[in-house]
C-alpha positions, 0 to 999 in steps of 0.5 A: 552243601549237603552231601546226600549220597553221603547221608552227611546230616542226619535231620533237615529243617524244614521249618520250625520244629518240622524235620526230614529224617533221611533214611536210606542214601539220595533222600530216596526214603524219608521219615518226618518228626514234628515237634510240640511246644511240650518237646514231644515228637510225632514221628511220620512214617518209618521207613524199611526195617533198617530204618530204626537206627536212621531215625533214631540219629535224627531223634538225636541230632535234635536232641530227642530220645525215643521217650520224647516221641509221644505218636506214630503216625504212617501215611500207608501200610508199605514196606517203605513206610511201615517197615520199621514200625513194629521196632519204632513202637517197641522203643517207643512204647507207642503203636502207630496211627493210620487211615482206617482203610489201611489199617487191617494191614498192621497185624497181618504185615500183609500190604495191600493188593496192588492193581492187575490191570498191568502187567507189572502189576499182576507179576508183582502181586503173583510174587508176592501173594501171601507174604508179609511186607513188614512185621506185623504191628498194632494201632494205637488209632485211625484217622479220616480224611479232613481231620485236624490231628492235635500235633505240632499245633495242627496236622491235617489229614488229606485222604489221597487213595489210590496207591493205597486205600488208606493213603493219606498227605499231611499238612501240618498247617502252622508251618505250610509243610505238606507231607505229600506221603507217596501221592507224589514221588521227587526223585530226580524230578516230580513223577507219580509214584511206581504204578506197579505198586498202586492199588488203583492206578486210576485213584492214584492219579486222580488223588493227585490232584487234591495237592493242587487245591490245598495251600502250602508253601513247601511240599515235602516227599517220601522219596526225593527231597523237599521242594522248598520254593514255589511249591505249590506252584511247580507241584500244580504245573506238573498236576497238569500234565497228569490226566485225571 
């Protein structure tokens, strides 16, 4: 068995030339890589600033080199997520790709507004006014919700604002992966993610559940591990206790 506190295997297998890049201990942050019938990898989010030197010993595990990775793509502009995107670009020689509404984010490094409407949230938004979450990056492209991203056979992008505007789930339709993105949290068990950093607290739960809708046959997190059996299921069980 895995020893995840250990961070023992630096890749898992999600399906066929769909892997998680574990990158901080627990599988408590994740990156994806996919990889096309060619050998390029689409590298998916890169987690904080140190994450570099993870990502590149799951690359390796694979048999992959920063050359072989061929795209960046981010599901939103976070520290945990975006964070070691300005390195990930600089050894690849390739700027990430994200949702539109979260592309202003790339050049100042600055994460989006979090929601006032707690208190948590308008502490954190005091603390942290006017400084960057992340190096500031640039960007390749943007994409929209709906659109069939030409990787690994087909990534299709799930607009799922709310924790931020330009949030997006992935689902990578030839294997059934969905790459929940932030849209869902699994650590310890299925949650929403931390309200205190959600642009819209409202949006967020209310994004959630476009999960329920799409077919997948295992859903794959940022933050926890992968939920390989009866996804679908147990993500729509707990979509309903979530109040829209």
């Amino acid at each position: 068995m895995r020893d995840v506190g250990t961070m023992a295997e630096p890749v898992i297998p999600l399906a066929p030339n769909v892997y998680r890049i574990p990158t901080m201990r627990f599988d408590l942050v994740n990156s994806f890589a996919l990889v096309d019938d060619d050998g390029s990898v689409t590298l998916v989010d890169t987690g904080l600033s140190s994450a570099p030197a993870r990502i590149l010993a799951g690359l390796a595990a694979i048999g992959k080199t920063p050359a072989d990775v061929q795209r960046i793509i981010l599901t939103h502009a976070h520290a945990d997520h975006a964070g070691g995107a300005a390195e990930m670009a600089r050894l690849t020689g390739r700027d990430p790709e994200l949702h539109s509404a979260d592309a202003g984010c790339a050049g100042t490094g600055l994460a989006p507004p979090v929601d006032a409407s707690v208190l948590s949230g308008r502490l954190y938004r005091r603390a942290t006014a006017g400084r960057r979450a992340f190096a500031p990056f640039g960007v390749a492209g943007t994409f929209g919700d709906g659109e069939l991203l030409g990787v690994a056979g087909g990534l299709r992008v799930v607009h799922t604002p709310g924790h931020s505007p330009g949030h997006v789930s992935l689902l990578h339709e030839p294997s059934g992966v969905l790459i929940v993105g932030d849209a869902l949290f699994n650590v310890l068990k299925l949650r929403l993610p931390l309200l205190t950093f959600c642009s819209d607290i409202a949006l967020t739960r209310r994004s959630a559940h476009r999960l329920a809708d799409l077919e997948y046959s295992t859903a794959a997190f940022m933050h926890g591990p992968e939920v390989s059996e009866r996804a679908r299921e147990r993500v729509r069980g707990y979509l309903g206790t979530v109040a829209e």
